[in-house]
Every structure is written in structure tokens, then in C-alpha cells.
MARROVEX-926491 format. One record per residue: residue in one letter; residue number from 1; x, y, z of N, C-alpha, C in turn. Coordinates in steps of 0.1 Angstrom, whole numbers, plus 5000, padded with zeros to 4 digits. Example, Ala and Ser with C-alpha at 12.3 -4.5 7.8 and 13.67 -1.06 7.14 Angstrom:
<rs>
[r "A" 1 [5132 4943 5078] [5123 4955 5078] [5132 4967 5078]]
[r "S" 2 [5128 4978 5071] [5137 4989 5071] [5129 5000 5079]]
</rs>
This chain:
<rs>
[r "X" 1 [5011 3863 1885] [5012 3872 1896] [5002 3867 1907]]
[r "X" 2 [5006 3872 1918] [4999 3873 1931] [4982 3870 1930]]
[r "X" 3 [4972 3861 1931] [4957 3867 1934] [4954 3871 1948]]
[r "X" 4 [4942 3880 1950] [4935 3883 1959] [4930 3868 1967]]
[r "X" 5 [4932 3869 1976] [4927 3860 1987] [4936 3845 1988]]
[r "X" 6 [4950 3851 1980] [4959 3837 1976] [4965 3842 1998]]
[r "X" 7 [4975 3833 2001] [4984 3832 2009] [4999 3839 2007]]
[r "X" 8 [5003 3847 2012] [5015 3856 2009] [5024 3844 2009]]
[r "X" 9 [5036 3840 2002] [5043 3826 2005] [5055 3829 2015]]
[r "X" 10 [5062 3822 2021] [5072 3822 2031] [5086 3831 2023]]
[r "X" 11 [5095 3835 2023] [5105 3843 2019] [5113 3846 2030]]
[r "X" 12 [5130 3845 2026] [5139 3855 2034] [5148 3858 2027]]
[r "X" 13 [5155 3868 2025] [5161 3876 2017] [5167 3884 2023]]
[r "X" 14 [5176 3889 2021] [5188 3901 2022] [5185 3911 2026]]
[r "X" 15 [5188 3925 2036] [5186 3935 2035] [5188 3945 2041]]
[r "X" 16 [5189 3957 2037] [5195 3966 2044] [5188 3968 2059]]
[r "X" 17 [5190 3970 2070] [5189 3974 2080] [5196 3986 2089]]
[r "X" 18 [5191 3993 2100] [5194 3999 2106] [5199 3992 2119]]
[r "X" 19 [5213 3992 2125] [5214 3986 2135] [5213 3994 2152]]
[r "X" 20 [5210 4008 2149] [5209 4017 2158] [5224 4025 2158]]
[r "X" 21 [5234 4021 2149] [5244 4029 2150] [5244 4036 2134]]
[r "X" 22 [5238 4028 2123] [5239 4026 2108] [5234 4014 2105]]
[r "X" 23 [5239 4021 2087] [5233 4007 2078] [5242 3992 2074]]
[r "X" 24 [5235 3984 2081] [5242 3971 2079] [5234 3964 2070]]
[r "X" 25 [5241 3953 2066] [5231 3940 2059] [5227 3931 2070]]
[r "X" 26 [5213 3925 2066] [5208 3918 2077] [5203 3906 2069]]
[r "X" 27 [5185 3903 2072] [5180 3894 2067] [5166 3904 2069]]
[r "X" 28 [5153 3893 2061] [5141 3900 2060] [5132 3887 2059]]
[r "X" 29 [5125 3882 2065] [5119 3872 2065] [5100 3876 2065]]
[r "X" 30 [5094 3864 2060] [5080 3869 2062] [5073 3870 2074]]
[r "X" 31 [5084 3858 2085] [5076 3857 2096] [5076 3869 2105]]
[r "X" 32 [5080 3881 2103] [5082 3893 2105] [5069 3900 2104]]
[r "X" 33 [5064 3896 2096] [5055 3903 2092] [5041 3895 2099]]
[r "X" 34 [5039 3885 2098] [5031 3875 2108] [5024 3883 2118]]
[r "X" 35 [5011 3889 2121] [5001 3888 2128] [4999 3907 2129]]
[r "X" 36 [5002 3909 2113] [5006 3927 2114] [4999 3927 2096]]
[r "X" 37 [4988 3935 2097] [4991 3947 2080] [5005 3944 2077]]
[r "X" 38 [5003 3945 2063] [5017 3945 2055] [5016 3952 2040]]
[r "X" 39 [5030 3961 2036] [5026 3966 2022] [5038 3965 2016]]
[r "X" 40 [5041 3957 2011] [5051 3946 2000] [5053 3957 1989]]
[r "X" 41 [5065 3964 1988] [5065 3977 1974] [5078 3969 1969]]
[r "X" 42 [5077 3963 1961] [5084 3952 1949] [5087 3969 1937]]
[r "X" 43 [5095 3977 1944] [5100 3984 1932] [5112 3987 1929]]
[r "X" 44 [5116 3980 1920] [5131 3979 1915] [5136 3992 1912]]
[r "X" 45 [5132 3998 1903] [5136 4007 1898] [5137 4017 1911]]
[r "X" 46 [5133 4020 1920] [5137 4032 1930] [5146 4029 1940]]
[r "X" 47 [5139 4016 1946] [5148 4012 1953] [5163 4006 1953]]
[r "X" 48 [5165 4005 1938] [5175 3996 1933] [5194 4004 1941]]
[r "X" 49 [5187 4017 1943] [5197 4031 1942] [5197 4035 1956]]
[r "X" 50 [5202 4044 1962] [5203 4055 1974] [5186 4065 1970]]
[r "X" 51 [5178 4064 1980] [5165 4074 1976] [5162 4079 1986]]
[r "X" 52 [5168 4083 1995] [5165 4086 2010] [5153 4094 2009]]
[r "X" 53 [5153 4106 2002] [5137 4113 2005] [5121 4098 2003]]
[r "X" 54 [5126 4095 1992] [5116 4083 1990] [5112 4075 2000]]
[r "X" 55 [5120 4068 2009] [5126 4062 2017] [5118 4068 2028]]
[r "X" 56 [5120 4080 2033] [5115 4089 2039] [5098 4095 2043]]
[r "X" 57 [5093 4088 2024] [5082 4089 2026] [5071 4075 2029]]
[r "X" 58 [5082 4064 2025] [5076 4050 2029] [5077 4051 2046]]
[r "X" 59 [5086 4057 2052] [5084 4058 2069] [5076 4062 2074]]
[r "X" 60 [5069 4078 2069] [5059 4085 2073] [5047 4076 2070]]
[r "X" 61 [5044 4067 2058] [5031 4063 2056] [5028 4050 2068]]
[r "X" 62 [5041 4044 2067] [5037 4035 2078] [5034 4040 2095]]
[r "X" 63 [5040 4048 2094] [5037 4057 2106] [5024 4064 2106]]
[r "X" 64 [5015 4066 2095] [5004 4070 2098] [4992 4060 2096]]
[r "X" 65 [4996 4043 2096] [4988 4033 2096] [4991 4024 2112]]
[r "X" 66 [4986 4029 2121] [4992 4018 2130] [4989 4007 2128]]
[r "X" 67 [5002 3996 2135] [5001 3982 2136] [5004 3977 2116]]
[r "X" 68 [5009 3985 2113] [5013 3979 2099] [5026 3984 2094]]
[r "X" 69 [5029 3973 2086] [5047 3976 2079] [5048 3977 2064]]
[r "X" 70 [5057 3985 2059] [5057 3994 2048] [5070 3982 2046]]
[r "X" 71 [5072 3975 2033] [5084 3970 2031] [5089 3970 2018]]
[r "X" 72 [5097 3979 2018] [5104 3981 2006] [5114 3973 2003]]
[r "X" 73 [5115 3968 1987] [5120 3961 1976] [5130 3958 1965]]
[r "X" 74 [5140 3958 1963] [5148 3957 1952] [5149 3946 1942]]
[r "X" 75 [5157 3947 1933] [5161 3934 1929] [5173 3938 1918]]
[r "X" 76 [5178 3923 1911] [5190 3931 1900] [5203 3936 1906]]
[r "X" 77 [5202 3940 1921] [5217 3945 1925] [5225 3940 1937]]
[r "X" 78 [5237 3939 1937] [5241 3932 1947] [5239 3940 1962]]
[r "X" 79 [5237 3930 1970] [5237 3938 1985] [5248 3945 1987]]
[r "X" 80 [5259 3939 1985] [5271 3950 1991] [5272 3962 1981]]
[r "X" 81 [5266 3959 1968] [5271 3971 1965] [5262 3990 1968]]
[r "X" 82 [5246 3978 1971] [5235 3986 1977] [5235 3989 1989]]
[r "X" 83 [5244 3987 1998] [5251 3990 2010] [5256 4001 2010]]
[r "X" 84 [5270 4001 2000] [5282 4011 1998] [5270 4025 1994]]
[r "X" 85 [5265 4024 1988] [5255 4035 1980] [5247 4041 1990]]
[r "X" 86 [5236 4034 2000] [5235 4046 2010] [5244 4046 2022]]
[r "X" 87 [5252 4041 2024] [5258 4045 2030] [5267 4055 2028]]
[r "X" 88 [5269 4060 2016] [5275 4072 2012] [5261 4078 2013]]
[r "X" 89 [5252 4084 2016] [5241 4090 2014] [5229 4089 2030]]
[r "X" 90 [5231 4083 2031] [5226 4084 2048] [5235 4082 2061]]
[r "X" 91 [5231 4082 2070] [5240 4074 2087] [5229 4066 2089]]
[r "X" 92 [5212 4069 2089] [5203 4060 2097] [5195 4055 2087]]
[r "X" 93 [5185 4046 2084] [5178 4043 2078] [5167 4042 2086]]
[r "X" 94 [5160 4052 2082] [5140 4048 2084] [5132 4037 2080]]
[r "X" 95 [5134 4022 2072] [5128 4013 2071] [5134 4004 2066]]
[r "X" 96 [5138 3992 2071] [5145 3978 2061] [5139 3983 2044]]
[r "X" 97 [5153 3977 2041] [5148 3971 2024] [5152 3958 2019]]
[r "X" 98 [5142 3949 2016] [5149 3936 2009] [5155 3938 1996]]
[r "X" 99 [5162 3930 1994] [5168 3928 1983] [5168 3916 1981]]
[r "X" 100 [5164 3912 1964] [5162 3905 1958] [5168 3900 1949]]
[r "X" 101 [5181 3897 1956] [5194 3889 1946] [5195 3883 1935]]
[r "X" 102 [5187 3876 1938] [5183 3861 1929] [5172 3860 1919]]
[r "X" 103 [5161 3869 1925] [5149 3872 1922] [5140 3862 1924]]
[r "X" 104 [5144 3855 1939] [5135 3844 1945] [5122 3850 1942]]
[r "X" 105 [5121 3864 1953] [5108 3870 1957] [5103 3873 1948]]
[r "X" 106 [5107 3875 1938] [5093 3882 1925] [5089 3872 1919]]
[r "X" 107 [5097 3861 1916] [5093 3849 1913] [5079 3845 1921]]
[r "X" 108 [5083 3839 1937] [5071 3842 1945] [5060 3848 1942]]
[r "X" 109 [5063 3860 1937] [5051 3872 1935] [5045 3871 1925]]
[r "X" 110 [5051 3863 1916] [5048 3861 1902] [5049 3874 1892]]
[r "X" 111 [5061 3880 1895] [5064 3895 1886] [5070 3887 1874]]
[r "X" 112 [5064 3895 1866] [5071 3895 1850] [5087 3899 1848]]
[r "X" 113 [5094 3886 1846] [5104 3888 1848] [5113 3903 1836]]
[r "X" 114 [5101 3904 1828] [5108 3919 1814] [5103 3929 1827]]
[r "X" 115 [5095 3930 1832] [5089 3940 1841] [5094 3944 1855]]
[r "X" 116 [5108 3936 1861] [5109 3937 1870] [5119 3949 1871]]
[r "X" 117 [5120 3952 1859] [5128 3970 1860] [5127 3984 1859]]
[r "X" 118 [5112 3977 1854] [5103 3988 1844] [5092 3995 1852]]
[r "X" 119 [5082 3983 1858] [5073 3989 1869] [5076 3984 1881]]
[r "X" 120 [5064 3988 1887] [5061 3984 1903] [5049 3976 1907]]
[r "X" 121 [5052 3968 1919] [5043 3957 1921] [5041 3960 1936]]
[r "X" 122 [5029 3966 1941] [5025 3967 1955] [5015 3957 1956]]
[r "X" 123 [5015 3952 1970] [5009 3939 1976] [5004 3946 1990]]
[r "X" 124 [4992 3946 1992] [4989 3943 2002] [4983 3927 2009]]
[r "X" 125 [4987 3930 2025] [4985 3918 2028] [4981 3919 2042]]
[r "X" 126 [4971 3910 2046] [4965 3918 2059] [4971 3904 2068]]
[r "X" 127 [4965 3906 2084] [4973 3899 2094] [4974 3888 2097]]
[r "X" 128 [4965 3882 2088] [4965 3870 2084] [4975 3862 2073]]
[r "X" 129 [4980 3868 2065] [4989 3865 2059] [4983 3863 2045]]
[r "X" 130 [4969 3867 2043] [4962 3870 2030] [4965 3884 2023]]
[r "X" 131 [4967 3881 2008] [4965 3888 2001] [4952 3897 1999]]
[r "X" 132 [4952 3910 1998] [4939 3915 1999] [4939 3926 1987]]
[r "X" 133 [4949 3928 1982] [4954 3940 1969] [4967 3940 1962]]
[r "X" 134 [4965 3937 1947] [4979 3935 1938] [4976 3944 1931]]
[r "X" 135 [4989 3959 1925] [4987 3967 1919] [5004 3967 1910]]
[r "X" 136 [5002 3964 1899] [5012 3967 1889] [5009 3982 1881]]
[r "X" 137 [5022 3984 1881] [5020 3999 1878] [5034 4006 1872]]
[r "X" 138 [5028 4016 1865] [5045 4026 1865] [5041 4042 1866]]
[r "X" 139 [5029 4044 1874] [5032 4057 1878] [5044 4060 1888]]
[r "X" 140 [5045 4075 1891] [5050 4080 1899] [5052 4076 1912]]
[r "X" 141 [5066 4070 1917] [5065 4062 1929] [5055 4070 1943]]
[r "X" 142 [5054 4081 1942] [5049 4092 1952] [5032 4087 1951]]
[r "X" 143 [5025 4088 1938] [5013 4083 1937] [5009 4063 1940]]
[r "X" 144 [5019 4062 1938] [5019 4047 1942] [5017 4046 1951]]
[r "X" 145 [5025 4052 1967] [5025 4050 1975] [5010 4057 1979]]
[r "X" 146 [5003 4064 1978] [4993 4070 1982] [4986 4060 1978]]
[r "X" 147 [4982 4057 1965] [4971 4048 1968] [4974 4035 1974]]
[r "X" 148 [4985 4027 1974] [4983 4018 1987] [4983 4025 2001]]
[r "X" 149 [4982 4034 2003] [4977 4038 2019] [4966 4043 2017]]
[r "X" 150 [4960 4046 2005] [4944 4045 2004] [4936 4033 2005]]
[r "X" 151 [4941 4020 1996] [4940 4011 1996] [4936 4004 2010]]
[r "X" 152 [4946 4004 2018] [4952 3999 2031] [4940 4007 2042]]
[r "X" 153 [4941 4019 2041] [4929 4022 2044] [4917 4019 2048]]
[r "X" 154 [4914 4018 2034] [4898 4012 2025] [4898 4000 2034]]
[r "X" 155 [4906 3988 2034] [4907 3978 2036] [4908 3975 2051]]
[r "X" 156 [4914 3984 2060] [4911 3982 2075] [4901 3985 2082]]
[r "X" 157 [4890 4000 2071] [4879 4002 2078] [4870 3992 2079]]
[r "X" 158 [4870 3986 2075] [4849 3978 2073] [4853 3966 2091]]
[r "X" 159 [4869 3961 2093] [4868 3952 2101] [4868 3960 2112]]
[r "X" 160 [4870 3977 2116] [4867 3986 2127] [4855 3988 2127]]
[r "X" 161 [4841 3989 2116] [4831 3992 2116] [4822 3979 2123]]
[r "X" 162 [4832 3966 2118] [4824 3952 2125] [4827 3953 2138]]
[r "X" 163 [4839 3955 2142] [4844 3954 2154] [4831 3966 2166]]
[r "X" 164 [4830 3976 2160] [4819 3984 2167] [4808 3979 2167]]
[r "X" 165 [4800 3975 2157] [4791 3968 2158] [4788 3956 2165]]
[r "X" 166 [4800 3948 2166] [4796 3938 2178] [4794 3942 2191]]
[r "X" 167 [4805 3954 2193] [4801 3958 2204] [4786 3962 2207]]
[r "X" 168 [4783 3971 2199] [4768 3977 2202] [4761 3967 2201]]
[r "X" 169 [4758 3954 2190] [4747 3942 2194] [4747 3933 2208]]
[r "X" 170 [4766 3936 2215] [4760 3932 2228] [4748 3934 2240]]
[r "X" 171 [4743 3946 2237] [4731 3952 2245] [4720 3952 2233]]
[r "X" 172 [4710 3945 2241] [4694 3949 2232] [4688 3958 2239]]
[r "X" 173 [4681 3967 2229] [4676 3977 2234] [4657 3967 2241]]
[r "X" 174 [4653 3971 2250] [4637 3968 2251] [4631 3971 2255]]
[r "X" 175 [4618 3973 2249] [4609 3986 2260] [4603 3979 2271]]
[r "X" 176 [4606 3986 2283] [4602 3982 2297] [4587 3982 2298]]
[r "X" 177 [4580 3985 2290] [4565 3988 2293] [4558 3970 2287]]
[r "X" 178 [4560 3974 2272] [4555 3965 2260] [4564 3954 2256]]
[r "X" 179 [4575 3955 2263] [4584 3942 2260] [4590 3942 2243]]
[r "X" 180 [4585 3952 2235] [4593 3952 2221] [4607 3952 2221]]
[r "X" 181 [4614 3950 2213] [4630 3955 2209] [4635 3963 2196]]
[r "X" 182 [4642 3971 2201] [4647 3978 2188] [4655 3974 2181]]
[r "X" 183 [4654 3971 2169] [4664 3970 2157] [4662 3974 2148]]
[r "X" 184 [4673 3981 2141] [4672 3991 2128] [4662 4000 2132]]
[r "X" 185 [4663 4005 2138] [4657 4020 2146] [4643 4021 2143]]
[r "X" 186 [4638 4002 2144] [4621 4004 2145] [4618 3992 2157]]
[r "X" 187 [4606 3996 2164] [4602 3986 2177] [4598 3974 2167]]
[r "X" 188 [4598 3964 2171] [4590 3949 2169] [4592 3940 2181]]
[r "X" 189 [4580 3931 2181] [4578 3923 2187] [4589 3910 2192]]
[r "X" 190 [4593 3907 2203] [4602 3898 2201] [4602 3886 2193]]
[r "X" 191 [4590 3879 2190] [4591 3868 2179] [4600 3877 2164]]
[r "X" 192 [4595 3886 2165] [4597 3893 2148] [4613 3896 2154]]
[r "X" 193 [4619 3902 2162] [4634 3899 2162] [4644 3885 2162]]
[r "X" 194 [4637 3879 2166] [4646 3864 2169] [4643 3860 2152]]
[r "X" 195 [4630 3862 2142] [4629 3853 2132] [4637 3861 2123]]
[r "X" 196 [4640 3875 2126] [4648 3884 2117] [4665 3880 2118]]
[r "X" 197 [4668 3874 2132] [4679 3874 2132] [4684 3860 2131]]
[r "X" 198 [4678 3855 2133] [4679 3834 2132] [4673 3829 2118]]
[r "X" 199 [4658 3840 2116] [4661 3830 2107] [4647 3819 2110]]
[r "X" 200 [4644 3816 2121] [4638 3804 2129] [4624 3807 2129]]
[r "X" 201 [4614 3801 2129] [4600 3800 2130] [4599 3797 2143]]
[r "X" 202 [4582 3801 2148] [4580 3795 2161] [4565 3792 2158]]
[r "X" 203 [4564 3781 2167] [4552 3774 2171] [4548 3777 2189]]
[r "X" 204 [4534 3777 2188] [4532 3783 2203] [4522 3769 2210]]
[r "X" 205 [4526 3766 2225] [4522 3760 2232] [4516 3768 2248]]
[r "X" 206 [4516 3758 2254] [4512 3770 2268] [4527 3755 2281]]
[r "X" 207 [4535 3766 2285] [4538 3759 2295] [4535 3756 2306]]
[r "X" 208 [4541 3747 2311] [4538 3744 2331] [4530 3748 2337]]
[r "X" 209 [4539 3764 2340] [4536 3771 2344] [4523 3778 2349]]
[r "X" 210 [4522 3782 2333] [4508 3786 2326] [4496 3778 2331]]
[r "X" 211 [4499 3765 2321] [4486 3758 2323] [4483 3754 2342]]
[r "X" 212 [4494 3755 2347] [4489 3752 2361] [4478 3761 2368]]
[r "X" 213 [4481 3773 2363] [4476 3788 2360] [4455 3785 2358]]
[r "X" 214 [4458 3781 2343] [4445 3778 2338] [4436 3769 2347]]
[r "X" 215 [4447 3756 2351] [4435 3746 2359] [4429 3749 2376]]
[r "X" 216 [4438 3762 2379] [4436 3763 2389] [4419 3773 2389]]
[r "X" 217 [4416 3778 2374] [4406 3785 2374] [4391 3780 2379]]
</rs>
């Protein structure tokens, strides 16, 4: 299966789509997914059928992660005949589903081929096209889904908390009087900030300046 920090691999596959009138067969490629959050739900068993409420609830989650896509999974059944089936059961479809004809993709994924009917395989994958969370499972597709938007969560905060933080280290704080700087919400000396943040030692001379200063005494 899949590791953490592996590269999601290229794929295109079959799949249901909405064409703005109904459900047609399309295609599903990865480059789709290219420069966006991604949450890869490799679940045969629900998707294999008509689940519209289900379906329904992979819409809403993506909808409450902006800038990321929810992509639901099949395998084992033919497209047309996963066609005929919601389409007796819907007019619109709330989110592509691939299908996995052949079982190129789980192959890819590295799913257990006894397992590809039994459980579920969520993937997260951030915008880079890195893997960041592989969860095999057979709870409740409902709790599945919750914890990859916990997951997904977890995993978008820390790059918002850096993203703030660069902003705030653009300005140093310094006292106008004594020339200190604040960091970590204590004054020091500017040598003691630069060696805290670099790293770097200093050695002290007297410049130009200065000594022109001195000899004029």
C-alpha cells in the first residue's frame, strides 16, 4: 500500500460525471487534482451501487474544506452498468466517481487485492501531489468520512499557522529608546537576536567611522 510522503502516481479512469443536464460517463484523471488538497475514498463496497445520501455526504465535506476534492471510488463493476443504477436513482450528481474497471487504481494504491470488497482505503494527498495519510478500514462509511476531514484538517492547519507566522516575523519589534528586540515575548540585545536566529557568533572591531571619531580626540 500507499506510504506517507510517497508521490500519488498518475491514473485515468472511468467515471461517472455530471454534465449539467445528468449523469454521463466521462474520464478522471490525476492531473485534476494537481495543485489542490485531495481525498482519494478507494471504497468499493459503497460506491460499487446507487448511494446518493452517501454521495451527498462526500459533497458537503468537500464543501466544508475549501480548495480541496473529495473523490470517490469503485471497482469490480462495469461503468455502464454503474451508470444505469444511478441513473434510475438520481437526475444530478454532487461529485464524480471513478471507477475502477480493471483495478489499475488500487493496484497503484497498492490495495489488497482479497480486500478490495471488504474494506476501505482513504488517501490523503496534499497539493503537491504528496501523500500525507493512508487509512485502511471497515468502519462505518459515515465515520470514515469524518475522520479524513479530521485528518485533512489536522493536516492543513500547521501550513496556516506558518503562513501567519511569516507574516508576523516580517516586522521586528524594537525599542526606540535601548535599541533591544523582542522575541518570544522577552527584550534582548540585538547581538543575542541575530545569534538566536542564525546561529552566528560575532567578533567586535571599531569601524571608519568610529575610529575617525577617536583620532579626532
Amino acid at each position: 500500500m500507499l506510504n506517507v510522503g510517497e508521490t500519488l502516481p498518475g491514473f485515468r479512469v472511468p467515471a461517472l460525471v455530471d454534465n449539467g443536464r445528468g449523469v454521463e460517463l466521462g474520464e478522471l484523471d490525476s492531473e485534476t487534482l494537481r495543485g489542490r488538497w485531495s481525498v482519494l475514498l478507494y471504497w468499493p463496497s459503497d460506491f460499487g451501487h446507487a448511494c446518493p445520501e452517501l454521495l451527498d455526504a462526500v459533497a458537503q465535506a468537500e464543501q466544508a474544506v475549501p480548495e480541496t476534492s473529495f473523490v470517490p471510488a469503485t471497482t469490480g463493476v462495469a461503468a455502464s452498468g454503474l451508470l444505469k443504477d444511478w441513473g434510475r436513482h438520481v437526475l444530478r450528481l454532487r461529485a464524480p466517481i471513478a471507477i475502477d474497471e480493471r483495478g489499475e487504481l488500487g493496484a497503484l494504491l497498492g490495495v489488497p487485492v482479497g480486500e478490495r470488497l471488504a474494506a476501505r482505503v482513504s488517501v490523503v494527498v496534499d497539493a503537491g501531489g504528496r501523500v500525507r495519510w493512508v487509512n485502511l478500514s471497515d468502519i462505518s462509511p459515515r465515520r470514515d468520512l469524518r475522520q479524513a476531514l479530521l485528518v485533512l484538517n489536522a493536516l492543513r492547519e500547521p501550513l496556516d499557522e506558518a503562513s501567519r507566522a511569516s507574516a508576523d516575523e516580517s516586522l521586528i519589534a524594537m525599542c526606540a529608546w535601548c535599541r533591544r528586540v523582542r522575541d518570544a515575548g522577552s527584550w534582548h540585545t540585538q547581538e543575542t537576536y541575530i545569534r538566536r536566529r542564525t546561529g552566528n557568533e560575532f567578533t567586535h572591531g571599531i569601524c571608519g567611522d568610529c575610529m575617525g571619531g577617536f583620532n579626532g580626540l
